[in-house]
C-alpha positions as CSV (number, residue, x, y, z in Angstrom):
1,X,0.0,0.0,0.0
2,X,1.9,3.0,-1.3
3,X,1.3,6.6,-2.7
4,X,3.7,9.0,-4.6
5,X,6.0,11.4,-3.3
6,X,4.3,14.5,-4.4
7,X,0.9,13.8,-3.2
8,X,2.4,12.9,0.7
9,X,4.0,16.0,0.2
10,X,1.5,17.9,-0.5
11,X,-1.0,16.3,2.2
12,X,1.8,17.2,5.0
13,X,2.4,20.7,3.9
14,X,-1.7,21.3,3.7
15,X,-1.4,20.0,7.2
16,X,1.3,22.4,8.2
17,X,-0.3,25.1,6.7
18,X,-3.5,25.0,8.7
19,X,-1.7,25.0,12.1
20,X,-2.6,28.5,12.7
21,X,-5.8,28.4,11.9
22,X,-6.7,24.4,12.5
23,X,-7.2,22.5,16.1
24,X,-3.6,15.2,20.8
25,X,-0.9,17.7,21.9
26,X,1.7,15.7,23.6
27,X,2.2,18.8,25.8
28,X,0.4,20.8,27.1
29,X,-0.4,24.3,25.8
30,X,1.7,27.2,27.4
31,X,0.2,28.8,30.2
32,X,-1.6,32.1,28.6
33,X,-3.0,33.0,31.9
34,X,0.1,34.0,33.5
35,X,3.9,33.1,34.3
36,X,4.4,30.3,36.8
37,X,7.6,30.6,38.8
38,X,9.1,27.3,38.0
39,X,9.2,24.4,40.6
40,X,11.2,21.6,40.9
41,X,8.5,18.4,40.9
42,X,8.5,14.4,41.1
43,X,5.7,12.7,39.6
44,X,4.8,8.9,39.1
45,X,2.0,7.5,36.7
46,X,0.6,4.2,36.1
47,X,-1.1,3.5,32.6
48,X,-2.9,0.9,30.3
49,X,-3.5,1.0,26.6
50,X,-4.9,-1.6,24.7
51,X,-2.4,-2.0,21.8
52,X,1.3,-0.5,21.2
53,X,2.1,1.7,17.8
54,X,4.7,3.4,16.7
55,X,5.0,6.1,13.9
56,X,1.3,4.4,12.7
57,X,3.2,0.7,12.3
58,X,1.9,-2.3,14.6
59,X,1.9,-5.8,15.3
60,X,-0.2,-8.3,13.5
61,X,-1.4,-9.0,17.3
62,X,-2.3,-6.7,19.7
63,X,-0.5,-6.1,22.6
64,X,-2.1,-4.6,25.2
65,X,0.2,-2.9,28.2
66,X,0.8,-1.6,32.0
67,X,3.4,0.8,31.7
68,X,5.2,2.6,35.3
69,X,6.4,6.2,34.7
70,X,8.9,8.3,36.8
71,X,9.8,11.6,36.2
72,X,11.9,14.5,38.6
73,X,11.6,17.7,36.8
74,X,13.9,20.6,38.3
75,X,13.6,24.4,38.4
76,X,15.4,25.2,34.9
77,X,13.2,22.6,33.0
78,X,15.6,19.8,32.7
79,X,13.9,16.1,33.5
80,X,14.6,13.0,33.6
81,X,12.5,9.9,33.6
82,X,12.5,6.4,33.5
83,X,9.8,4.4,31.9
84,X,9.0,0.4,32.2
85,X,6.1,-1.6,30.1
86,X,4.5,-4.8,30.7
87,X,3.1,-6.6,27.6
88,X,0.1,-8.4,29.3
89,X,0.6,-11.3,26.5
90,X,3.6,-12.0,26.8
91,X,5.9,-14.0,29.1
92,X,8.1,-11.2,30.1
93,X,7.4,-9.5,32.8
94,X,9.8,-6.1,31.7
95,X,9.2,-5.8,28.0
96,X,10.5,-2.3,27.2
97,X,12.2,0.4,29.3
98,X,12.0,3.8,28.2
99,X,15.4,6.3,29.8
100,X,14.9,10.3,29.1
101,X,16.5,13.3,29.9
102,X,15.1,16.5,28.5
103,X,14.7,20.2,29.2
104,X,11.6,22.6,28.8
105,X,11.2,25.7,28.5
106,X,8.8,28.6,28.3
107,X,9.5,32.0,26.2
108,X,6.5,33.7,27.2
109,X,3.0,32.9,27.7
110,X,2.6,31.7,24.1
111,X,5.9,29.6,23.0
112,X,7.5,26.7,24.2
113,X,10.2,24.7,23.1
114,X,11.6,21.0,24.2
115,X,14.8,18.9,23.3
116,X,15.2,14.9,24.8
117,X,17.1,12.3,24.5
118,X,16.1,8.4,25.2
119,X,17.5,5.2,25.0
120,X,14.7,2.2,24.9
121,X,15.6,-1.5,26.2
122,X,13.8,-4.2,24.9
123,X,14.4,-8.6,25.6
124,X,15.9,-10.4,23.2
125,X,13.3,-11.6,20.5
126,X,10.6,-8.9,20.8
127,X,7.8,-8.8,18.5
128,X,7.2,-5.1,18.9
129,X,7.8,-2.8,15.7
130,X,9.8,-0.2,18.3
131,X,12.1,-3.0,19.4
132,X,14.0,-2.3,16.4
133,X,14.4,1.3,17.6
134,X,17.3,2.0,20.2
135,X,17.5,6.0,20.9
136,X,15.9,8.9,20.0
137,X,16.5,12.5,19.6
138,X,13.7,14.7,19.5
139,X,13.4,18.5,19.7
140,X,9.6,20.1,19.7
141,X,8.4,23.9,18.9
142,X,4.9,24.7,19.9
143,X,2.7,28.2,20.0
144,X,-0.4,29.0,21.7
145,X,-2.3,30.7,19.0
146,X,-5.5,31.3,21.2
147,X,-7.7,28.9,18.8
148,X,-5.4,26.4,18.8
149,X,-2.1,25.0,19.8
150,X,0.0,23.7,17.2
151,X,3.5,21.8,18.1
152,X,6.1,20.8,15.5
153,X,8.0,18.4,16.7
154,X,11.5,16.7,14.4
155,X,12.4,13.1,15.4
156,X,15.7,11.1,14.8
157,X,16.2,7.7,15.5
158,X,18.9,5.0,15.2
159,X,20.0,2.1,16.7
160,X,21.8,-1.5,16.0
161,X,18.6,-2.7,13.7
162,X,18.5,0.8,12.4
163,X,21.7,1.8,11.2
164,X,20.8,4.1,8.6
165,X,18.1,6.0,11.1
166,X,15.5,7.1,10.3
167,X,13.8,10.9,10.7
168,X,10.5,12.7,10.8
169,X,8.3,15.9,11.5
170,X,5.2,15.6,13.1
171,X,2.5,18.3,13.2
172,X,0.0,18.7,16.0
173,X,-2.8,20.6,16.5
174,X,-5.0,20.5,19.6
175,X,-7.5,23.3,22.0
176,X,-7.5,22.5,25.1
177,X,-10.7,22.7,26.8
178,X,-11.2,23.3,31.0
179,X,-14.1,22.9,33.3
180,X,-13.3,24.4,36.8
181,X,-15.1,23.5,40.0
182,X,-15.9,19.6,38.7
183,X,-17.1,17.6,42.0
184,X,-15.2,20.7,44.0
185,X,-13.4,24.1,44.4
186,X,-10.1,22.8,43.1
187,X,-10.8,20.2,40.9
188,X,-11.4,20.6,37.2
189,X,-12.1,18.5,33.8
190,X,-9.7,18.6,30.6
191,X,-10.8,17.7,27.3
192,X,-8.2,18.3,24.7
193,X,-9.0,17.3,21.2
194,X,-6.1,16.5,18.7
195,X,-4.9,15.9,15.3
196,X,-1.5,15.0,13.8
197,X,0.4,14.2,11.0
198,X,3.8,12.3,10.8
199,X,6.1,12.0,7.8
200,X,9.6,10.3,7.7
201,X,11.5,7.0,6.6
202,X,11.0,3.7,7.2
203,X,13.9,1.9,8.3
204,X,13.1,0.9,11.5
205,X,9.7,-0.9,9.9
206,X,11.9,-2.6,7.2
207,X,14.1,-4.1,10.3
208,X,10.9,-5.3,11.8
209,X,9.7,-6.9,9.1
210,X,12.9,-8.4,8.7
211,X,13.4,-10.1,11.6
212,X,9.4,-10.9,11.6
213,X,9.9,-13.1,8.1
214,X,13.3,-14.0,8.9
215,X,14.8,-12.8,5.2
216,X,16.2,-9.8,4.1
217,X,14.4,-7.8,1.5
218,X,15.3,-4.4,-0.4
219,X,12.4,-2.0,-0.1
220,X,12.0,1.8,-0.8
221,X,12.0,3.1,3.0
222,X,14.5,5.3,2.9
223,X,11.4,7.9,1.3
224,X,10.5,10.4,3.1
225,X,6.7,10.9,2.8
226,X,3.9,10.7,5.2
227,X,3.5,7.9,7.3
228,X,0.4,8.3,9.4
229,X,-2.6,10.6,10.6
230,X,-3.9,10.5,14.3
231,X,-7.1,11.8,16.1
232,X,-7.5,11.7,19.5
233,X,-9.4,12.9,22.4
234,X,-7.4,12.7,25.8
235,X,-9.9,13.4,29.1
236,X,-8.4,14.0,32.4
237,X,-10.0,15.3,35.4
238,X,-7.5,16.6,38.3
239,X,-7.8,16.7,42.2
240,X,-5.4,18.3,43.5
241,X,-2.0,16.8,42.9
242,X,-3.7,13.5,41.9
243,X,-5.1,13.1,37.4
244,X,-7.0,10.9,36.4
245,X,-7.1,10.3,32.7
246,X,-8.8,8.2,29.8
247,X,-8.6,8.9,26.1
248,X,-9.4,7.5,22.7
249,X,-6.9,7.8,19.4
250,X,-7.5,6.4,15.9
251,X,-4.5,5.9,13.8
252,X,-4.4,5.7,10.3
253,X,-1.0,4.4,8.8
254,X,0.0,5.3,5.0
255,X,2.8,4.8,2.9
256,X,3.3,1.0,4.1
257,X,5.8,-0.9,2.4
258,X,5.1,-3.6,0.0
259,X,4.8,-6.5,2.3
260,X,3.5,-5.0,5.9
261,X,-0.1,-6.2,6.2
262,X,-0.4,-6.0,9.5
263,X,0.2,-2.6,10.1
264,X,-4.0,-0.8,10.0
265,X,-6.3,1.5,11.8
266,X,-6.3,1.1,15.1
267,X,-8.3,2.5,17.8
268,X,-6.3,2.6,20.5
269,X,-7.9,3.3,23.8
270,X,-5.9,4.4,27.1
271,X,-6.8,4.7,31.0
272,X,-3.9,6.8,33.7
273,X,-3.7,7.7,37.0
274,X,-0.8,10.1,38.2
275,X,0.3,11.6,41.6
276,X,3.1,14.5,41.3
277,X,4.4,15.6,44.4
C-alpha cells in the first residue's frame, strides 16, 4: 500500500499550513493566563492501553500494556525519567524500558520549546515494531495561537537494527478545553481534542519486518513521505496533585511498504492515573 511522493508531500504541507488556523498535543499548551515561577516536581503514573504503535506501524497481534512512569523535573526545566512496560501477552514481565532526559522551557506565555534524549531497552526476541528502535533525539516547537495549539516536533532515531536511522516531523494541533469546579473548588475537567500528522523513513519498519519473516528484502523506506494521521481525544480530570485520565486515538498508517499487512487503523484506547508531588 503506497502513494507517490508529491501527493504525501503535498498532504503534509496542507497539514502544516493550517496549524494556525486548524485544532492530541503531547504537551500541554503554554500557560496564557500567567507566568508560573518554575518548581522543581517528582511525579509517578501508572497506565494501560490496549495496543502499542509506533509512527502508525503495529503488530499483526495486539498487545495490550501496563506501563510505570517516573519523572523529577527541576527548576530550569531539565527532567529525567524512567519508563517500564509490561506486555500483558507475553511471558516477560519487563518488556520495554523507556530512559529520558530533557529540558523545557517557556519564552513567554505563548511559546515553548523542548529537546530529549532516550534510549529504549527491549528482551531479546521482541515482537514489537519499536524494538528495532534503540535511541531517540527529539526536539519540539509549539505556540499557543488562542484557537489552537499547534506543536512541530523533528524526530531522529537509530540504533543496531536501524543503522541508517531514520527521521521525521510531526505536526500537532489541539484546544484545550477546561471545566473548573468539577465535584469541587479545586478540581477541574480537561478535554483536549487533537490531530496529527507524521512524515519520515521507514527503516526501522523494514528491520521489523525483517526479523518478523526472517529474510532480508530491499524495499523503498529510505522515502521520506507521510507515514500516518492521528485523532485523538485525551480526558483527564485533576484533584489536586492526583489526574485521572482516559482517552481514545484512531491511527491511520499510510505509505506502508510492500509486504506489511499487519500494520491498520487502530483505535487505541488508554486509562492513567498520576500523583506528582
Amino acid at each position: 500500500m503506497t502513494t507517490s511522493f508529491a501527493p504525501s508531500v503535498i498532504l503534509l504541507t496542507i497539514a502544516l499550513l493550517a496549524g494556525p488556523f486548524g485544532a492530541e498535543a503531547a504537551s500541554s499548551p503554554a500557560d496564557t493566563t500567567g507566568t508560573d515561577v518554575p518548581k522543581r516536581s517528582f511525579s509517578a503514573a501508572l497506565g494501560y492501553g490496549s495496543n502499542s504503535t509506533y509512527f502508525g506501524r503495529s503488530q499483526a497481534v495486539a498487545f495490550p500494556y501496563l506501563s510505570a512512569d517516573f519523572t523529577y523535573t527541576a527548576k530550569n526545566g531539565l527532567y529525567g525519567s524512567v519508563g517500564l512496560y509490561n506486555l500483558l501477552n507475553t511471558p516477560t514481565a519487563l518488556d520495554e524500558t523507556d530512559l529520558t532526559v530533557g529540558w523545557d522551557h517557556d519564552f513567554g506565555r505563548t511559546l515553548d520549546v523542548s529537546v530529549s534524549y532516550a534510549r529504549f531497552f527491549f528482551p531479546t526476541g521482541s515482537q514489537l515494531v519499536k524494538s528495532n528502535v534503540n535511541n531517540a533525539f527529539d526536539a519540539a516547537l509549539g505556540q499557543d495561537w488562542g484557537v489552537v495549539y499547534s506543536r512541530l516536533n523533528a524526530t531522529y532515531l537509530f540504533g543496531k537494527s536501524t543503522s541508517k536511522g531514520d527521521a521525521f516531523l510531526t505536526l500537532e494541533n489541539s484546544r484545550s478545553f477546561e471545566i473548573p469546579h468539577v465535584f469541587g473548588a479545586d478540581n477541574y475537567l480537561t478535554i483536549e481534542p487533537l490531530v496529527s500528522a507524521a512524515a519520515g523513513t521507514q527503516s526501522f519498519a523494514e528491520a521489523a519486518l525483517d526479523k518478523r519473516h526472517g529474510t532480508t528484502k530491499v524495499r523503498n523506506v529510505r522515502r521520506f513521505s507521510v507515514v500516518d494521521y492521528e485523532f485523538s481525544v485525551p480526558v483527564s480530570y485533576t484533584v489536586g496533585k492526583l489526574e485521572l485520565a482516559a482517552g481514545w486515538r484512531y491511527v491511520v498508517p499510510v505509505n506502508l511498504p510492500a509486504d506489511d499487512v499487519d500494520s491498520r487503523a487502530l483505535s487505541v484506547w488508554t486509562a492513567g492515573l498520576t500523583l506528582t508531588l
